[in-house]
C-alpha positions as CSV (number, residue, x, y, z in Angstrom):
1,X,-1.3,-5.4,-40.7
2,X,-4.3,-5.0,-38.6
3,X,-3.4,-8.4,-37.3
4,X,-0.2,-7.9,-36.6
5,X,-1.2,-4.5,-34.6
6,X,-3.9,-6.5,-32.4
7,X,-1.3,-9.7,-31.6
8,X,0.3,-7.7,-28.2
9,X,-3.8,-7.0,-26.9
10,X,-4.7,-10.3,-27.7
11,X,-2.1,-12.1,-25.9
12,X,-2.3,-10.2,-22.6
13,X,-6.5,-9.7,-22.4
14,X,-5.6,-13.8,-23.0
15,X,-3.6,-13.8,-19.8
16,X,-6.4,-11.2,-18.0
17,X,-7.2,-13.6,-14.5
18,X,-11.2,-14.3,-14.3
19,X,-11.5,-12.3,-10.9
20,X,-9.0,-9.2,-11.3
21,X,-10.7,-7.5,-7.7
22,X,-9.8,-10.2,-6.1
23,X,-5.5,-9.7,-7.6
24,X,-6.3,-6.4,-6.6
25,X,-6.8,-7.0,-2.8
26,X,-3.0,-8.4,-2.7
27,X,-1.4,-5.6,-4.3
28,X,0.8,-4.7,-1.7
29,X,2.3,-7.8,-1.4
30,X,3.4,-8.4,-4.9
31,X,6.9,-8.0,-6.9
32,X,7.9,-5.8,-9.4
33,X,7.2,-7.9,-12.4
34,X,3.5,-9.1,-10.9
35,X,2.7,-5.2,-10.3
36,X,3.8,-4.3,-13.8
37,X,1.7,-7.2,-15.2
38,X,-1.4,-6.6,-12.8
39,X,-1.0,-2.9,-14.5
40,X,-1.7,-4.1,-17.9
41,X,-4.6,-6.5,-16.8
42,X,-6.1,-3.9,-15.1
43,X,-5.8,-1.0,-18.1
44,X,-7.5,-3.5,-20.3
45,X,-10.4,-5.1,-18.0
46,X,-13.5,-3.8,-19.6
47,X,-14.9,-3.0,-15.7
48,X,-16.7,0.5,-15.5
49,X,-16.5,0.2,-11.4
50,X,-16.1,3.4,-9.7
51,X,-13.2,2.2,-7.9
52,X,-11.1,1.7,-11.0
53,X,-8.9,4.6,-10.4
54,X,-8.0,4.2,-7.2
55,X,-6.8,0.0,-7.8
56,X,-5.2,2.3,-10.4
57,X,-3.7,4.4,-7.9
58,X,-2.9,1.5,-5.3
59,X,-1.0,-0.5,-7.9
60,X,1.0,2.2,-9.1
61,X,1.5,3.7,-5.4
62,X,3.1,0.0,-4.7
63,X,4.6,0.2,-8.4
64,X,6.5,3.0,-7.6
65,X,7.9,1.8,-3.9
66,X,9.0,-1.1,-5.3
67,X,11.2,1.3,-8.6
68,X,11.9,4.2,-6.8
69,X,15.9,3.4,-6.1
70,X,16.5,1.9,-9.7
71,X,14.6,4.3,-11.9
72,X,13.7,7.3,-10.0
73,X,12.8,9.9,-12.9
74,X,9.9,7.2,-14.2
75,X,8.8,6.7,-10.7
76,X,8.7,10.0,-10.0
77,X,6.8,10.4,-13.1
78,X,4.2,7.9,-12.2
79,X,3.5,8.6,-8.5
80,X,3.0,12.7,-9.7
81,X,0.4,10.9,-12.2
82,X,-1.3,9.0,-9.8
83,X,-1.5,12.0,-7.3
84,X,-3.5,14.4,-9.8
85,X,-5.7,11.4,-10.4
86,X,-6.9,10.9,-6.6
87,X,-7.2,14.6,-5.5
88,X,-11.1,14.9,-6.8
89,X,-11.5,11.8,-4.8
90,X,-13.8,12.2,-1.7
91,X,-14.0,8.6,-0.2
92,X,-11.6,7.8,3.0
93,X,-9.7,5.2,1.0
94,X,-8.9,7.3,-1.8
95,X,-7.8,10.3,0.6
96,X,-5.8,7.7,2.8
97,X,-4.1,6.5,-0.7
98,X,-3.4,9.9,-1.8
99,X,-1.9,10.8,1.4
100,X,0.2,7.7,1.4
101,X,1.7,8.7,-2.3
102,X,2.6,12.0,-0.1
103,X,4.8,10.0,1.7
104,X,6.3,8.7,-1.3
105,X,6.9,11.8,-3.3
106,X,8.5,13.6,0.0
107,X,11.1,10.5,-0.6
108,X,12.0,12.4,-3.8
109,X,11.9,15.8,-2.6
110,X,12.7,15.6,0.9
111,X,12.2,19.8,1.2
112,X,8.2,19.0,0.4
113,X,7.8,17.5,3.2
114,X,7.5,20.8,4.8
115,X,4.2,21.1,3.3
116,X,3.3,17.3,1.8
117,X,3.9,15.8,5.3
118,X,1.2,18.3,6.7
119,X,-0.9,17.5,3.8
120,X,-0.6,13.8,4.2
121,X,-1.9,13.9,8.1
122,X,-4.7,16.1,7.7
123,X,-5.9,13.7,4.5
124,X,-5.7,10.7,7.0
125,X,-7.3,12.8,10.1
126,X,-10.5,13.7,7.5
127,X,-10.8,9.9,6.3
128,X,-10.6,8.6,9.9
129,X,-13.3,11.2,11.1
130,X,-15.5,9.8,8.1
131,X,-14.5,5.9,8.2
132,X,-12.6,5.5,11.8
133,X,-12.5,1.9,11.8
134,X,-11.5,2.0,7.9
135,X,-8.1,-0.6,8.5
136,X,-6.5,0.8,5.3
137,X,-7.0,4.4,6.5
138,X,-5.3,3.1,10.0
139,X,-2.6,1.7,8.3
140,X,-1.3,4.4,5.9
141,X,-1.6,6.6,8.6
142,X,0.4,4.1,11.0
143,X,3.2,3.8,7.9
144,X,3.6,7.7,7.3
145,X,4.1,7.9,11.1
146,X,6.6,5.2,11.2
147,X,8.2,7.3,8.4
148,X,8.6,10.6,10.1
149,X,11.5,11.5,12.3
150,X,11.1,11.0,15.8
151,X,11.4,15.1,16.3
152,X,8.5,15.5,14.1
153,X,6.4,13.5,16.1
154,X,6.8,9.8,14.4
155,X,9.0,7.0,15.1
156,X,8.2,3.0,15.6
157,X,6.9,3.7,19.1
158,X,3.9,6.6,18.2
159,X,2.9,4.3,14.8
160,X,2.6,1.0,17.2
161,X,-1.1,2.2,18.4
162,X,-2.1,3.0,15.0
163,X,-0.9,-0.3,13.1
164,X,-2.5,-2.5,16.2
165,X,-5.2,-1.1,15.0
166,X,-5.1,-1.6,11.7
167,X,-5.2,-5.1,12.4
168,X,-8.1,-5.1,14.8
169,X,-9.9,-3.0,12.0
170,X,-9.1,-5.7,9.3
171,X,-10.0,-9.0,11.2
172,X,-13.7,-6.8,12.5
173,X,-14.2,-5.8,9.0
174,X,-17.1,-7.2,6.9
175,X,-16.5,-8.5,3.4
176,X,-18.1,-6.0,0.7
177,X,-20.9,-6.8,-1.6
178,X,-18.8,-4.9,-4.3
179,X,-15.7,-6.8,-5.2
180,X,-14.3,-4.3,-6.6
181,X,-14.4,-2.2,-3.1
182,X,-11.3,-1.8,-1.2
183,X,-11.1,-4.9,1.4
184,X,-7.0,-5.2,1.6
185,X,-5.2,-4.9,5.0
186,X,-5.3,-8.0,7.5
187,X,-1.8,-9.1,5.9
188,X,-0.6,-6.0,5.3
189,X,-1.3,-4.6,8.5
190,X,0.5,-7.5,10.3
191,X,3.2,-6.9,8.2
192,X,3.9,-3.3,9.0
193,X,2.8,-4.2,12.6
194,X,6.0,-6.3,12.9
195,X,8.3,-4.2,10.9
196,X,7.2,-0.9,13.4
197,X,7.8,-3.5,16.4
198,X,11.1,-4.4,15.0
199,X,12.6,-0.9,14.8
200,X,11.2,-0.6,18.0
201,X,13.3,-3.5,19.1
202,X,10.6,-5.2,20.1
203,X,12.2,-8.7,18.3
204,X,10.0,-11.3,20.3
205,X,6.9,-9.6,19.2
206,X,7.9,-8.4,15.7
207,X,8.3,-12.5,14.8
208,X,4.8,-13.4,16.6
209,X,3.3,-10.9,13.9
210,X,5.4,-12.1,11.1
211,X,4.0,-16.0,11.8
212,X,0.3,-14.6,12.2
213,X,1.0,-12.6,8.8
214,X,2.2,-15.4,7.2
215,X,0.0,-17.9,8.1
216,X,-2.7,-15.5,6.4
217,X,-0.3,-15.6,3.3
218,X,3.1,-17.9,3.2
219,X,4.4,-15.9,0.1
220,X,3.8,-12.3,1.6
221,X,7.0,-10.9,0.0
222,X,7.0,-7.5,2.2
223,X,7.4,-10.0,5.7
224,X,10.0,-12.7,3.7
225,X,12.0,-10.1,2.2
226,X,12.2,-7.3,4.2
227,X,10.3,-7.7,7.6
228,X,12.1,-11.2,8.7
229,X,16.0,-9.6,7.7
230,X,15.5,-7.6,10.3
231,X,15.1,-9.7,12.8
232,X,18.1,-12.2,11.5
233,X,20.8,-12.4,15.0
234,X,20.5,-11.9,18.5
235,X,18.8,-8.7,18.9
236,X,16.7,-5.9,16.2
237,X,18.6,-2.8,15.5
């Protein structure tokens, strides 16, 4: 029986990848099923890194984007998980994450955003004070604008400066001696650059980004699958 109960571990540790930090750098540019299966590597790496719980965090935050329309009760669940976990977090890429799953959860409740939208800026505004040229702080900061209504202040044309930034900030950043510390963002920030210059309608651009963001990464799903449909006919809309 013991054997039996052990088979399920056994086969997935089996299938654990020899350098999970290094998965855990293109979280944001993997599918459902590769999330969901990243998530079970991850829960059974033996690592003791400080930095566990917020790859925990960032792979359910993407986890929970990607399930939100199909199953929102579980996502819900999750992302309200995954917030509690980050608040005792101090570092700028923690607060930046946490304010990003904000976002998210105002998607479910759109009356919170009265007082999660609030929340959200003034987490990015204390991580850029302490890590201003942090790209993954620049770039959550550039989505949530993106995100909010032009008459609250947001829109494709006020996130522009921020995600241009987040791209400068990721090709001047420094590889970490930790590989387990945060070092995500040059694709991802050319990704979101293009989709914010696409709604801006700014198509000539938008497909510039998308070939820089894909030469980093051919099978970025986040540029194929929803960056490039938007700039399919003769003008971005």
């Amino acid at each position: 029986m013991r054997a039996l109960l052990l088979l399920p571990a056994l086969s997935l540790a089996a299938a654990t990848p020899p350098n999970l930090p290094t998965l855990l750098q293109k979280v944001d540019r993997l599918g459902t099923d590769d999330l969901r299966e990243l998530q079970a590597q991850l829960a059974l790496d033996p690592s003791t890194s400080p930095w566990r719980t917020y790859h925990e965090g960032h792979v359910t935050y993407a986890l929970v984007a990607r399930i939100r329309a199909k199953d929102p009760k579980v996502a819900e669940a999750l992302l309200d998980r995954t917030m509690k976990s980050l608040t005792e977090r101090k570092d700028p890429d923690s607060q930046a994450l946490l304010g990003a799953c904000c976002g998210l959860k105002i998607g479910f409740a759109p009356g919170s955003g009265i007082s999660l939208s609030p929340k959200a800026t003034g987490l990015f505004d204390e991580a850029l004070t302490r890590a201003p040229a942090n790209p993954r702080v620049l770039l959550f900061k550039g989505i949530h604008v993106l995100h909010t209504p032009a008459f609250f202040g947001g829109g494709a044309e006020k996130a522009l400066p921020l995600l241009e930034a987040a791209v400068k900030a990721a090709e001047a950043e420094t590889p970490a001696k930790d590989p387990w510390q945060p070092a995500w963002g040059r694709s991802e920030s050319l990704g979101w650059l293009a989709m914010a210059q696409a709604e801006a309608g700014k198509q000539a651009e938008a497909k510039a980004t998308c070939e820089r963001a894909l030469a980093l990464d051919p099978k970025d799903g986040f540029v194929t699958e929803r960056v490039l449909p938007k700039l399919q006919g003769p003008e971005v809309r």
